[in-house]
DSSP file (Angstrom, degrees, kcal/mol; ACC not computed):
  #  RESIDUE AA STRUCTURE BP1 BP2  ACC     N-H-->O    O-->H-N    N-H-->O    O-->H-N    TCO  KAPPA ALPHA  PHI   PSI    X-CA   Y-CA   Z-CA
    1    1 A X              0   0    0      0, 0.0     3,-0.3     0, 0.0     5,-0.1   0.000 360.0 360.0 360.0 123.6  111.1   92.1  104.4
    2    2 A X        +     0   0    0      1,-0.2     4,-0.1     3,-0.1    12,-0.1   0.857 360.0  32.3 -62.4 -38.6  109.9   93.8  101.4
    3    3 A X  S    S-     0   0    0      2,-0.3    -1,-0.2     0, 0.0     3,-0.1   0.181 110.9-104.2-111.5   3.5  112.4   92.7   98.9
    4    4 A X  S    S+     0   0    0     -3,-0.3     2,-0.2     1,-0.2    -2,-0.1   0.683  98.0  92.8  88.3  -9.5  113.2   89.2  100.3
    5    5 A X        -     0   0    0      1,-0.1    -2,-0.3     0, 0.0    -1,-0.2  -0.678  63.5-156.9-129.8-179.4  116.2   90.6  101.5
    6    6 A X  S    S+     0   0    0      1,-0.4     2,-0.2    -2,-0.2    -1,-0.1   0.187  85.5  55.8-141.8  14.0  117.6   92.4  104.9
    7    7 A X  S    S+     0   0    0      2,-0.0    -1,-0.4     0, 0.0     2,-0.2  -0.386  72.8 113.4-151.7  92.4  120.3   94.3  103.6
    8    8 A X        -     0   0    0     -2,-0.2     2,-0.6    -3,-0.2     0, 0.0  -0.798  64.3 -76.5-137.3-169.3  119.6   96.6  100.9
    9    9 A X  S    S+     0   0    0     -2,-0.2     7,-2.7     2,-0.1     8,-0.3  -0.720  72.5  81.8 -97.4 116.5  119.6  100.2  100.1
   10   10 A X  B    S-A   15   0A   0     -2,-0.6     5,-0.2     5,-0.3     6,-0.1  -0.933  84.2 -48.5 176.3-144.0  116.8  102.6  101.3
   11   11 A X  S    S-     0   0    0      3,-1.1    23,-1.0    -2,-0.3    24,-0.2   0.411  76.2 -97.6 -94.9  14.6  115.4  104.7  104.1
   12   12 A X  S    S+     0   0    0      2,-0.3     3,-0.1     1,-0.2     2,-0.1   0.718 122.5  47.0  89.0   5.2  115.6  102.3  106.8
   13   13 A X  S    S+     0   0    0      1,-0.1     2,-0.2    21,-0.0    -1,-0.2   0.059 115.5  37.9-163.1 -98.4  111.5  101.3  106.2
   14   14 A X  S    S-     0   0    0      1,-0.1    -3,-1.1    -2,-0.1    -2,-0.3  -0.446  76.4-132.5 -98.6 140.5  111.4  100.9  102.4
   15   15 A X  B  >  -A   10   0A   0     -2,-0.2     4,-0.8    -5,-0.2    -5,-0.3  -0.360  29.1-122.1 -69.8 170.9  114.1   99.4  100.1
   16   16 A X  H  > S+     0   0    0     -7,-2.7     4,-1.0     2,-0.2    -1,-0.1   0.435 108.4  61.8-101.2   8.6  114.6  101.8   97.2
   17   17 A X  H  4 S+     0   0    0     -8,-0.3    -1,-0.1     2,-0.2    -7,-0.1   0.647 104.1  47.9 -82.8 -22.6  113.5   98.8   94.7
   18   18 A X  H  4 S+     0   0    0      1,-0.1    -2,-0.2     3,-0.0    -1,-0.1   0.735 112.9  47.7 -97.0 -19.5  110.5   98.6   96.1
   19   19 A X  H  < S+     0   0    0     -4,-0.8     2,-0.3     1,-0.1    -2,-0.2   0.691  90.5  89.0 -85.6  -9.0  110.0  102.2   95.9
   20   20 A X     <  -     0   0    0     -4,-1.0     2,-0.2     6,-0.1     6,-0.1  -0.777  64.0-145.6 -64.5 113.5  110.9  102.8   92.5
   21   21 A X    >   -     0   0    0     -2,-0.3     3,-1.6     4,-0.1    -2,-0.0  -0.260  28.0 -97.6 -86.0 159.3  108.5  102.7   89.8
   22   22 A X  T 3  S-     0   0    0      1,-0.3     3,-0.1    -2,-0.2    -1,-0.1  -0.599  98.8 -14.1 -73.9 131.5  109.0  101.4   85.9
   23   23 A X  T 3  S+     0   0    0      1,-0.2     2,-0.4    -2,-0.0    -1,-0.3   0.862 105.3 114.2  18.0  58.2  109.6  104.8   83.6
   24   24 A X  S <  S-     0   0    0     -3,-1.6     2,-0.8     0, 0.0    -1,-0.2  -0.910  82.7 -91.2-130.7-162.6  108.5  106.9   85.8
   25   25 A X        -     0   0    0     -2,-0.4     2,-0.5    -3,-0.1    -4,-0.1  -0.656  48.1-173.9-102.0 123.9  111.2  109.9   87.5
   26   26 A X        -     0   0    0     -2,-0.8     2,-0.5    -6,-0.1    -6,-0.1  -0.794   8.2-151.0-112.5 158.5  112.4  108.2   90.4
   27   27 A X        -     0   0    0     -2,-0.5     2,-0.1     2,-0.0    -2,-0.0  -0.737  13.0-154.6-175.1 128.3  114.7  110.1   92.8
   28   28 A X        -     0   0    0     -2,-0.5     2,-0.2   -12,-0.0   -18,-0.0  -0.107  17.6-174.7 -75.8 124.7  117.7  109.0   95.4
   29   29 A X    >   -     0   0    0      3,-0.1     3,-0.7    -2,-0.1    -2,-0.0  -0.650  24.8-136.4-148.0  97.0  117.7  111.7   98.3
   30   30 A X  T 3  S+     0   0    0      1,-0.2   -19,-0.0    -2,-0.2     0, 0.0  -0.075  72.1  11.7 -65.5 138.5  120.9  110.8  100.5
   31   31 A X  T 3  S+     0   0    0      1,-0.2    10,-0.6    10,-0.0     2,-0.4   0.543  94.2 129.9  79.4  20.7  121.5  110.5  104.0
   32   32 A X    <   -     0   0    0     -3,-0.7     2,-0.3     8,-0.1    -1,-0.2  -0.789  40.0-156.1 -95.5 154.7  117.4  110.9  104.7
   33   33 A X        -     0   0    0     -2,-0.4    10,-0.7     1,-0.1   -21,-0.1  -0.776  20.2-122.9-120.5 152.3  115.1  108.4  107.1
   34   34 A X  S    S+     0   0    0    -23,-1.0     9,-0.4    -2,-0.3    -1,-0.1   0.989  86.4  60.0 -62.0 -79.2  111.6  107.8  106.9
   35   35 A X  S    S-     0   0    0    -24,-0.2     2,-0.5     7,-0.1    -2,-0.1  -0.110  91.9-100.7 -38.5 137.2  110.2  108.7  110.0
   36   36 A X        +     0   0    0      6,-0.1     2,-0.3     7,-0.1     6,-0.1  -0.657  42.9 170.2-102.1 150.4  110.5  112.3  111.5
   37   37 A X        -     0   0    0     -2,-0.5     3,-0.3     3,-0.2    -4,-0.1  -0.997  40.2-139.7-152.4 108.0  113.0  112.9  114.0
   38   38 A X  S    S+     0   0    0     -2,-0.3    -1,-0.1     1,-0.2     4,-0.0   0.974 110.0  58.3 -49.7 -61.9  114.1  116.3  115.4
   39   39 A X  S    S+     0   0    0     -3,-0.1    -1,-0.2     2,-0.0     2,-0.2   0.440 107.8  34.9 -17.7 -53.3  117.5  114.5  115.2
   40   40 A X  S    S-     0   0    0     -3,-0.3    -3,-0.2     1,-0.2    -8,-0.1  -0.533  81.8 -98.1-115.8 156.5  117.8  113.5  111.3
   41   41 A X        +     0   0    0    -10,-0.6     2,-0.2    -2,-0.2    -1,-0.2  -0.206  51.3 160.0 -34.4 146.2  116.9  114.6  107.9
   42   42 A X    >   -     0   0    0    -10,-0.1     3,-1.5    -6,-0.1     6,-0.2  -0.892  51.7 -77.5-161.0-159.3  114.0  113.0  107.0
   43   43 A X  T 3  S+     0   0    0    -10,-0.7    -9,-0.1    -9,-0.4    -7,-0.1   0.350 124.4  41.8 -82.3  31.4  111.2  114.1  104.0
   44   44 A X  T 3  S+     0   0    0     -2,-0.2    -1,-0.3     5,-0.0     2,-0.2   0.248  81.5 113.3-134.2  12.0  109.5  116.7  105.6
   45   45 A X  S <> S-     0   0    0     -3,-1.5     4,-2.5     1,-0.1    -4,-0.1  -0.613  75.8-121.8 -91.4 145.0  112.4  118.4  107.1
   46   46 A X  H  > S+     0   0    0     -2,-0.2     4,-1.4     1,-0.2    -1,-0.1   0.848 111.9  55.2 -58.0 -31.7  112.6  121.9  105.2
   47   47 A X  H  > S+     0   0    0      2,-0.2     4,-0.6     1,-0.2    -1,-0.2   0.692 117.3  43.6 -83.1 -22.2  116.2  121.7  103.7
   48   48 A X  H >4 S+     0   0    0     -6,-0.2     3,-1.3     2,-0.2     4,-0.4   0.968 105.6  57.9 -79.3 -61.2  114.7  117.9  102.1
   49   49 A X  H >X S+     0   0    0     -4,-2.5     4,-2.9     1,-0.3     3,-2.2   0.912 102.2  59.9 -37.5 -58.0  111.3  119.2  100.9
   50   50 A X  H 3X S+     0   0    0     -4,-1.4     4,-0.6     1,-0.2     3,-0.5   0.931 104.3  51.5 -31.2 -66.8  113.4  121.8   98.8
   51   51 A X  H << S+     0   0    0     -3,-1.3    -1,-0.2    -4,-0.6    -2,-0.2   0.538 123.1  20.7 -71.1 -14.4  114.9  119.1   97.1
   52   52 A X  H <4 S+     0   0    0     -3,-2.2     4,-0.3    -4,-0.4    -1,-0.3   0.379  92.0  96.6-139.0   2.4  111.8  117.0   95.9
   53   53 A X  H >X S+     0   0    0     -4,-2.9     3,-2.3    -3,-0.5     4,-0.8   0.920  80.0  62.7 -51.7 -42.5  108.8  119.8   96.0
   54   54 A X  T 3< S+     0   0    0     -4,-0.6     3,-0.4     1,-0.3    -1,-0.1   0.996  94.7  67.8 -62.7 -40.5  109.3  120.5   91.7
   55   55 A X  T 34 S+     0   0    0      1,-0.3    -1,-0.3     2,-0.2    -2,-0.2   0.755  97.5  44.9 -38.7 -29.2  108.3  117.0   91.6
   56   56 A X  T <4        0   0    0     -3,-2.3    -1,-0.3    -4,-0.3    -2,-0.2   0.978 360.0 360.0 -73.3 -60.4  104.7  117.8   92.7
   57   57 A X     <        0   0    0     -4,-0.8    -2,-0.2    -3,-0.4    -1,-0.2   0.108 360.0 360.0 -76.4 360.0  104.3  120.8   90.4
């Protein structure tokens, strides 16, 4: 357990407390899973990459 805890908020892998850093731009992208999965969203799926690619740039 990352956080100490087994129920908290995140992708199923990482809590989102442990993946959020202090002042930097952190950003919540709902109803995606870590792992890739024909099945699921997850952050390489095209219609999610849209959503967090300006972040790179």
């Amino acid at each position: 357990l990352t956080t100490g805890e087994g129920a908290c908020w995140g992708d199923g892998i990482t809590p989102i407390t442990a993946a959020h850093l202090a002042h930097a731009k952190n950003l919540v992208l709902q109803d995606v899973y870590h792992s890739p999965n024909p099945e699921i969203a997850w952050y390489g799926s095209p219609e999610i990459v849209n959503q967090w690619i300006e972040y790179l740039l």
